[in-house]
FIVEX-120847 format. One record per residue (C-alpha): x, y, z; residue in three letters. Coordinates in Angstrom, 3 decimals, padded with zeros to 6 digits. Example, Ala and Ser with C-alpha at 12.3 -4.5 7.8 and 13.67 -1.06 7.14 Angstrom:
<sedo><X>012.300</X><Y>-004.500</Y><Z>007.800</Z><res>ala</res></sedo>
<sedo><X>013.670</X><Y>-001.060</Y><Z>007.140</Z><res>ser</res></sedo>
This chain:
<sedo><X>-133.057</X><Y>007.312</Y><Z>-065.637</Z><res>unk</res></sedo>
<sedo><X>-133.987</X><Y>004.041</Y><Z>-067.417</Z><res>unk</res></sedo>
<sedo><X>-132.458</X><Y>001.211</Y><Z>-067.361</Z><res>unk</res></sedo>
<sedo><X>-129.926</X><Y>-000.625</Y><Z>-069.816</Z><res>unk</res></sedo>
<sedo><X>-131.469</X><Y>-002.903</Y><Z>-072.062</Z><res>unk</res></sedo>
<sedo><X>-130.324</X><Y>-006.124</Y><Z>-071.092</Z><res>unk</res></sedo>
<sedo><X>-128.768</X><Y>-006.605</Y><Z>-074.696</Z><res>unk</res></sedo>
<sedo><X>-125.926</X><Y>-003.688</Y><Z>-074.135</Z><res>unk</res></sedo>
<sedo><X>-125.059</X><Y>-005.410</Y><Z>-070.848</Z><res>unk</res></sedo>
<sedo><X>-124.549</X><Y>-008.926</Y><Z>-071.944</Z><res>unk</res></sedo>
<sedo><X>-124.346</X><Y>-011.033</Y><Z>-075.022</Z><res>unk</res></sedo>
<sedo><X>-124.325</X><Y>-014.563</Y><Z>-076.550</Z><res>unk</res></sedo>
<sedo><X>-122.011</X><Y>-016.588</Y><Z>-075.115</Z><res>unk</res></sedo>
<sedo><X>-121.155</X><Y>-014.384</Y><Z>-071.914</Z><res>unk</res></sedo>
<sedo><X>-120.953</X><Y>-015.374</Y><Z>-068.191</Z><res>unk</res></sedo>
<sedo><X>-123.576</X><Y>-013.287</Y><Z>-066.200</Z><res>unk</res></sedo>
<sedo><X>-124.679</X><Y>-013.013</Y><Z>-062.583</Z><res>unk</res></sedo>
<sedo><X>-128.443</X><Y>-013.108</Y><Z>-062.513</Z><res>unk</res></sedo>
<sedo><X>-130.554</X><Y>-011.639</Y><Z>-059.609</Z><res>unk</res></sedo>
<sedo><X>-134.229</X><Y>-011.228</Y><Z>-058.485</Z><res>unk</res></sedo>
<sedo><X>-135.394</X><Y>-010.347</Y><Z>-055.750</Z><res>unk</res></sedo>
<sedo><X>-138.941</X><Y>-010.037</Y><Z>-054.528</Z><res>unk</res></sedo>
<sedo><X>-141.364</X><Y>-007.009</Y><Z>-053.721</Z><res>unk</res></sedo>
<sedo><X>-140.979</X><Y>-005.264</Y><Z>-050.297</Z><res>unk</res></sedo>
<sedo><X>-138.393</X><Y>-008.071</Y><Z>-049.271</Z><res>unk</res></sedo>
<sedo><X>-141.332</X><Y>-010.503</Y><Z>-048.880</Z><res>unk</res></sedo>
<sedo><X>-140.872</X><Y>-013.982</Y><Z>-048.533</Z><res>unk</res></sedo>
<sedo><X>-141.213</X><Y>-015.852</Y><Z>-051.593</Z><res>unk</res></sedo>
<sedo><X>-139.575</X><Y>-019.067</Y><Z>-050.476</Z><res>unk</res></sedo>
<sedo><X>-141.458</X><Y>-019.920</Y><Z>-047.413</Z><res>unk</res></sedo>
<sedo><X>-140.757</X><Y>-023.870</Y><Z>-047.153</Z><res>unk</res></sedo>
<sedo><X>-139.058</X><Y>-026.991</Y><Z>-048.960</Z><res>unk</res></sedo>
<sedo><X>-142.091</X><Y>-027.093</Y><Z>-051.475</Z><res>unk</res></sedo>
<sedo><X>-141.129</X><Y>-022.987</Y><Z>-053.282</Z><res>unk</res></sedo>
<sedo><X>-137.084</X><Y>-023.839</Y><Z>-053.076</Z><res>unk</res></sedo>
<sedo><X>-137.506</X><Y>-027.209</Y><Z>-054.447</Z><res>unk</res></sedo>
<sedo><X>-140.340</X><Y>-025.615</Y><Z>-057.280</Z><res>unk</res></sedo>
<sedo><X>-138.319</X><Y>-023.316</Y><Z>-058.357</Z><res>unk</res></sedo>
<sedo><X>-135.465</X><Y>-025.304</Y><Z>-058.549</Z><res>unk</res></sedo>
<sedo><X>-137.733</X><Y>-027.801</Y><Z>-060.904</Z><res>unk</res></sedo>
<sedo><X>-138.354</X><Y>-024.548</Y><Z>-063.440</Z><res>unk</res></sedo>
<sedo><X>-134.599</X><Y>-023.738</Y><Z>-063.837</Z><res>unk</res></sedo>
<sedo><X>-134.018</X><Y>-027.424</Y><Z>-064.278</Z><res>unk</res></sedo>
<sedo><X>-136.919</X><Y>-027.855</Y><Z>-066.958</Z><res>unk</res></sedo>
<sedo><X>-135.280</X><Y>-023.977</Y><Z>-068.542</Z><res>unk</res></sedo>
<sedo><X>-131.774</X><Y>-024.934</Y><Z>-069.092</Z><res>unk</res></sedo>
<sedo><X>-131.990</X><Y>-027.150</Y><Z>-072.439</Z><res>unk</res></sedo>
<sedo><X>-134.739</X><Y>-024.647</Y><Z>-073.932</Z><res>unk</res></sedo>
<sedo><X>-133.270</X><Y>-021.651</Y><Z>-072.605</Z><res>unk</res></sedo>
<sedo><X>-129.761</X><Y>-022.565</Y><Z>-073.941</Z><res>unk</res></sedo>
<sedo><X>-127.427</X><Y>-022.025</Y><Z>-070.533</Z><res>unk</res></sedo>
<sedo><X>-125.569</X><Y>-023.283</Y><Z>-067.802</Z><res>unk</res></sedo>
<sedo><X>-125.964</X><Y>-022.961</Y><Z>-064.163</Z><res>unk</res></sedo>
<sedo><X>-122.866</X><Y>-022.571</Y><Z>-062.607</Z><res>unk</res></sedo>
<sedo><X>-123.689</X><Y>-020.856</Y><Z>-059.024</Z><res>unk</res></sedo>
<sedo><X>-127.187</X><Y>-020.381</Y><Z>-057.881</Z><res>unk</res></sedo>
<sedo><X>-128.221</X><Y>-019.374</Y><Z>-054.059</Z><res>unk</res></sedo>
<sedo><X>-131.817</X><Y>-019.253</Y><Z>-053.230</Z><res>unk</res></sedo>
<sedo><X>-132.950</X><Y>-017.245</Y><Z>-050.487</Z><res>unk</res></sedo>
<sedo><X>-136.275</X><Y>-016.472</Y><Z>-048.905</Z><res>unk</res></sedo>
<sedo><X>-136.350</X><Y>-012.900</Y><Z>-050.360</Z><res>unk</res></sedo>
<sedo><X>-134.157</X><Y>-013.600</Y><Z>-053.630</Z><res>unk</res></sedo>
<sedo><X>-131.987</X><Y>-015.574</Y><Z>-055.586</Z><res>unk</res></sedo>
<sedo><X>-128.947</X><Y>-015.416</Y><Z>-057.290</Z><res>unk</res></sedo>
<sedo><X>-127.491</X><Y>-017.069</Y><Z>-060.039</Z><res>unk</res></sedo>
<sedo><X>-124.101</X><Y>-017.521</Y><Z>-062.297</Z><res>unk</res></sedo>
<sedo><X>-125.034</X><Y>-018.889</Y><Z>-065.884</Z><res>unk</res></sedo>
<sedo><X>-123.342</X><Y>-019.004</Y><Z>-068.863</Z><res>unk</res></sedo>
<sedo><X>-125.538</X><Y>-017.965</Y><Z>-071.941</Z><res>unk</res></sedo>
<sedo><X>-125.769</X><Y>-019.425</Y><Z>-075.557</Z><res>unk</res></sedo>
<sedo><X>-128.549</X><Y>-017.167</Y><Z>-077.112</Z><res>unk</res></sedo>
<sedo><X>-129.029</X><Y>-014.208</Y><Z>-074.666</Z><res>unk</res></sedo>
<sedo><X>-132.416</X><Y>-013.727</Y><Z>-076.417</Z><res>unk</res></sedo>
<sedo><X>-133.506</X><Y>-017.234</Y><Z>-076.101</Z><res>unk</res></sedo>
<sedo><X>-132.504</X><Y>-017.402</Y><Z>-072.195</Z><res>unk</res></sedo>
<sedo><X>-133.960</X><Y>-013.901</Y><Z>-071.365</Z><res>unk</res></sedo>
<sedo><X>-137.430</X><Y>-015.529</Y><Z>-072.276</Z><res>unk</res></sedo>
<sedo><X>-136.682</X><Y>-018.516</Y><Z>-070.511</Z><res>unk</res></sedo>
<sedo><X>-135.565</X><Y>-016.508</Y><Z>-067.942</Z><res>unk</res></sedo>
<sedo><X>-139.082</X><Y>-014.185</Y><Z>-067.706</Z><res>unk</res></sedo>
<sedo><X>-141.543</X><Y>-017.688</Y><Z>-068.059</Z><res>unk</res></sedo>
<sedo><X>-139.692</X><Y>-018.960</Y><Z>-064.559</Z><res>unk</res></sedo>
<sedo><X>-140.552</X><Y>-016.181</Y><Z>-062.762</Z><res>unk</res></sedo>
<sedo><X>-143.696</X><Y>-015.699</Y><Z>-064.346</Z><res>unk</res></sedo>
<sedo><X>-144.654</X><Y>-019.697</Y><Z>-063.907</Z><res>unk</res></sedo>
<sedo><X>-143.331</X><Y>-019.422</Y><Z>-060.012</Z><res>unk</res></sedo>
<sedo><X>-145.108</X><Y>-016.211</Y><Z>-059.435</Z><res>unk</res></sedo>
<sedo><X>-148.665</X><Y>-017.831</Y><Z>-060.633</Z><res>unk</res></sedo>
<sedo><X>-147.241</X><Y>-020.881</Y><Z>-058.889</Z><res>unk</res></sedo>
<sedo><X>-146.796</X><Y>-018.773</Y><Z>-055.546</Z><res>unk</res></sedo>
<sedo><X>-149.754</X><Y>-016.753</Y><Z>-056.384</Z><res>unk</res></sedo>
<sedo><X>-152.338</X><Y>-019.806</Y><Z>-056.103</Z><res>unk</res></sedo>
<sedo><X>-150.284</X><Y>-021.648</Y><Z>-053.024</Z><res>unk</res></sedo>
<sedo><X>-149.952</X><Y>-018.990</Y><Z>-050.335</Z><res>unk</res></sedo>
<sedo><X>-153.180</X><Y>-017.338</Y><Z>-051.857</Z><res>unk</res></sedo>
<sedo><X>-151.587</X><Y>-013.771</Y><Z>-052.442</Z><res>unk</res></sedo>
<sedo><X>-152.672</X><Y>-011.095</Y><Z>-054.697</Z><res>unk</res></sedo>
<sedo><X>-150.315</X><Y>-008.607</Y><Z>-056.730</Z><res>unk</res></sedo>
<sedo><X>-146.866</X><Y>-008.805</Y><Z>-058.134</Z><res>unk</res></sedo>
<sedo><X>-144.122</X><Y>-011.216</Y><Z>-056.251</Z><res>unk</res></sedo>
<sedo><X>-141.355</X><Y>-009.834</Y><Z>-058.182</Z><res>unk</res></sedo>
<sedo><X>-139.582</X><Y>-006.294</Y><Z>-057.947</Z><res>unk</res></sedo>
<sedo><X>-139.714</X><Y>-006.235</Y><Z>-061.581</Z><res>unk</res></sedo>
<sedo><X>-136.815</X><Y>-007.732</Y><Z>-064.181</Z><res>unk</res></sedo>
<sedo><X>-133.840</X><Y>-009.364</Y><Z>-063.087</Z><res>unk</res></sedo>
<sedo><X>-130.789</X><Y>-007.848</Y><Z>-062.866</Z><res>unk</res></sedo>
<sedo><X>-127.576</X><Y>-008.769</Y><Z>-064.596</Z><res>unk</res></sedo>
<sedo><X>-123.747</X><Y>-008.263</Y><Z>-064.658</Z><res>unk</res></sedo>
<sedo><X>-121.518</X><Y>-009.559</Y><Z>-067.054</Z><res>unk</res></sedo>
<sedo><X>-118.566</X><Y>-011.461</Y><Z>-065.960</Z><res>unk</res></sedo>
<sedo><X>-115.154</X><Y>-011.122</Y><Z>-067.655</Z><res>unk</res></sedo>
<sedo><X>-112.971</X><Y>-014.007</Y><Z>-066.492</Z><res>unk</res></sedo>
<sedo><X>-112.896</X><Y>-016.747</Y><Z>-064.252</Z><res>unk</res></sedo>
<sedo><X>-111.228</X><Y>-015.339</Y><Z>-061.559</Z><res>unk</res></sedo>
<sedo><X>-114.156</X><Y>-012.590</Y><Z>-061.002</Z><res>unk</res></sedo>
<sedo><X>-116.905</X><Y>-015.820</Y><Z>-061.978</Z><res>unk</res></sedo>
<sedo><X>-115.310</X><Y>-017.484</Y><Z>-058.867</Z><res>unk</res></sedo>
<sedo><X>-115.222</X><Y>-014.926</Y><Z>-056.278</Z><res>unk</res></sedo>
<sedo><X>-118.314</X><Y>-014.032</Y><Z>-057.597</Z><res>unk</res></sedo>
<sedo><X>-119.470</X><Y>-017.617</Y><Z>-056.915</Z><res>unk</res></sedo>
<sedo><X>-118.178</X><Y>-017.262</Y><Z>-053.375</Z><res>unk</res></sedo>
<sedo><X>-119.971</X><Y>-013.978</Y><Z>-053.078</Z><res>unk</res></sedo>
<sedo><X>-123.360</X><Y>-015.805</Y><Z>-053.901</Z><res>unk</res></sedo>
<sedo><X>-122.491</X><Y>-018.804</Y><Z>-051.698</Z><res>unk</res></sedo>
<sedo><X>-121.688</X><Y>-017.105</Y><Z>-048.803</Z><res>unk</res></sedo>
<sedo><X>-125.308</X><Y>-014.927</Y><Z>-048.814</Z><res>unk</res></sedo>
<sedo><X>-127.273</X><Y>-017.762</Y><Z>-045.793</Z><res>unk</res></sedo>
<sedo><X>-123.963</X><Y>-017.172</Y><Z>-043.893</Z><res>unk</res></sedo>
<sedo><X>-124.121</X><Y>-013.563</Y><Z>-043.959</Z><res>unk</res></sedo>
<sedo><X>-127.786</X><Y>-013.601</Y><Z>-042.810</Z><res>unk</res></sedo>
<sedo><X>-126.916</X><Y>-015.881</Y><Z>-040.167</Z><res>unk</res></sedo>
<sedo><X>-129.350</X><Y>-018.954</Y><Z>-041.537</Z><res>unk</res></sedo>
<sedo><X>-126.242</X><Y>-021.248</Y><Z>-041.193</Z><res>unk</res></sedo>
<sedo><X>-122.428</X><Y>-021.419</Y><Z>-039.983</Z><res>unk</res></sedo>
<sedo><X>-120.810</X><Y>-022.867</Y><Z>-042.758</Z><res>unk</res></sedo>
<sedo><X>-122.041</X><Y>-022.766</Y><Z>-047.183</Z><res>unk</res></sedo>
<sedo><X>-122.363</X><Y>-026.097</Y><Z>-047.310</Z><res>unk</res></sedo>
<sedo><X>-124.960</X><Y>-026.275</Y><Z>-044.533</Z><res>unk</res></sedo>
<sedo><X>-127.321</X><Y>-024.539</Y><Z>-047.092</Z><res>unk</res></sedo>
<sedo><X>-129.164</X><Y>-026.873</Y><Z>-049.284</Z><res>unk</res></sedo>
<sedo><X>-130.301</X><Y>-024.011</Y><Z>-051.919</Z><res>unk</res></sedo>
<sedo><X>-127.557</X><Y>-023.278</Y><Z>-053.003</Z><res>unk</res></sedo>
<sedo><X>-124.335</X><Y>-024.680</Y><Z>-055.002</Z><res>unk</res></sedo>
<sedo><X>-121.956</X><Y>-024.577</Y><Z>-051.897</Z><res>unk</res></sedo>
<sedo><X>-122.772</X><Y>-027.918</Y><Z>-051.236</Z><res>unk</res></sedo>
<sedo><X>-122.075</X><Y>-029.119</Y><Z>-054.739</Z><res>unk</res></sedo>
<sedo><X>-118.491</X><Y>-027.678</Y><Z>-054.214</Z><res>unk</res></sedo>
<sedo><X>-117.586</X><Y>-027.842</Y><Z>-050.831</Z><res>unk</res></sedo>
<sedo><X>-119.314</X><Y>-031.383</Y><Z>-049.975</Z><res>unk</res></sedo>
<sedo><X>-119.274</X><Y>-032.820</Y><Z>-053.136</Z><res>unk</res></sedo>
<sedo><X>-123.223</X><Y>-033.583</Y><Z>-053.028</Z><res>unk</res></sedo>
<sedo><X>-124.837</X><Y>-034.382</Y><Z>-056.412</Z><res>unk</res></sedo>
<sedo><X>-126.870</X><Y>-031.296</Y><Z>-057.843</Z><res>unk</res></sedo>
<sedo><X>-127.951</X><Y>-031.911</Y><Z>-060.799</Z><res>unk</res></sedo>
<sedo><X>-128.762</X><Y>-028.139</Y><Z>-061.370</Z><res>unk</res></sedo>
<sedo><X>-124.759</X><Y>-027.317</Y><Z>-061.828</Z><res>unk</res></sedo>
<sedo><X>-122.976</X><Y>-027.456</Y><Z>-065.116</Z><res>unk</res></sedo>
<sedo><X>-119.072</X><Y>-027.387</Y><Z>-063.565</Z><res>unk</res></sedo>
<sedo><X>-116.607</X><Y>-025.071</Y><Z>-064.907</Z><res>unk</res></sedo>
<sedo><X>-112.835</X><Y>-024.617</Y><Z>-064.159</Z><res>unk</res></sedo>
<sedo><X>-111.589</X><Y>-023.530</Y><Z>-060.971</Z><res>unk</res></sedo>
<sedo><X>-109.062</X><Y>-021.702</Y><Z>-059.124</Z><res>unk</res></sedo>
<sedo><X>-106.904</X><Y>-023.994</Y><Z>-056.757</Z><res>unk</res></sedo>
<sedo><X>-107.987</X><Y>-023.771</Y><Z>-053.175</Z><res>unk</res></sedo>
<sedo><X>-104.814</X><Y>-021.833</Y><Z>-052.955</Z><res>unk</res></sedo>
<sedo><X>-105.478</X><Y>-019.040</Y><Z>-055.676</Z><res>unk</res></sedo>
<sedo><X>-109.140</X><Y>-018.773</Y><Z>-053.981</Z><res>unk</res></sedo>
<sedo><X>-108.053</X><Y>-017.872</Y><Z>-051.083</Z><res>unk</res></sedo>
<sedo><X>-105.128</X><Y>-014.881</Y><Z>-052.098</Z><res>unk</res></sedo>
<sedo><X>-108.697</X><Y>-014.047</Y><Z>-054.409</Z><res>unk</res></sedo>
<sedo><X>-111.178</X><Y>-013.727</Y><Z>-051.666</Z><res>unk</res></sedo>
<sedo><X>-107.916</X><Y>-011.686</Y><Z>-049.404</Z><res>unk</res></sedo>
<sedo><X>-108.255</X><Y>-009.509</Y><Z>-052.728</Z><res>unk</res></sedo>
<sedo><X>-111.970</X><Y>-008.695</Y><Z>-052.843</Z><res>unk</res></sedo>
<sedo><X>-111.992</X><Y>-008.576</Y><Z>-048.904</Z><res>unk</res></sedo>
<sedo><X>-109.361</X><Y>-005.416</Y><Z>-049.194</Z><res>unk</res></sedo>
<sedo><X>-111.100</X><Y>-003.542</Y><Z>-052.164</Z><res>unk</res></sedo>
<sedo><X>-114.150</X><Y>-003.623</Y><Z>-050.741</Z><res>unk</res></sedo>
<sedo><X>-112.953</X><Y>-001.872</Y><Z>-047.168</Z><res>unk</res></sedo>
């Protein structure tokens, strides 16, 4: 069955959760040099592609990302040259031949800040789950740090959160829905 045009799942001026991950669960972020590359092409993207980064996680295999979307034609193509630029990028540094990516990103909308939160979590939480670190903000790829520490990122455009409070009774929420 094909897929959904990207247009019919999201629109201008929606919240989306963006994620990529690469072919045959290859590393694609093998040291400092590919995180902090990649993290120079979203920052160079965001004025031309017309979002805002509000959760991203980088991972060796993938990344994930929470942006909120002026033109949803303008950022897809911003969105296709990063890949495109890190694959070549990739392509020439580790000297490896074929595709990097397992094809187009993938998207979900995101209704309300309460799901754009725990969703946030969700991304945050992905080098704890894989046992990379103990605690989010241990992670340097990712926004947990920006939240949790307070360490300047220059990558996140803030939004409005939940109390600590109403995060918590949120994450008790997903926690029971998903057993």
């Amino acid at each position: 069955m094909p897929r959904n045009a990207r247009g019919k799942v999201l629109s201008d001026g929606c919240f989306a959760h963006i994620f990529s991950r690469a072919l045959s669960k290859r590393f694609i972020f093998c040291d400092e040099a590919d995180f902090n590359y990649f993290k120079l092409l979203l920052k160079r993207s965001k004025p031309l592609g017309q979002y805002r980064l509000h959760h991203y996680c980088l991972m060796s295999t993938h990344f994930h990302m929470i942006v909120s979307i002026q033109n949803l034609t303008i950022f897809s193509k911003a969105l296709k040259h990063i890949k495109q630029n890190y694959a070549k990028w990739f392509q020439r540094k580790h000297a490896h031949e074929g595709p990097v990516w397992w094809g187009r990103c993938g998207s979900r909308p995101i209704q309300d800040e309460r799901y754009m939160y725990a969703c946030g979590m969700y991304i945050e939480m992905n080098p704890v789950k894989a046992g990379l670190v103990r605690a989010v903000a241990e992670w340097p790829h990712s926004t947990a740090r920006y939240y949790f520490s307070g360490k300047k990122d220059e990558l996140v455009d803030d939004y409005e959160k939940p109390s600590r409070m109403a995060a918590a009774k949120l994450m008790n929420e997903i926690k029971l829905k998903a057993m």
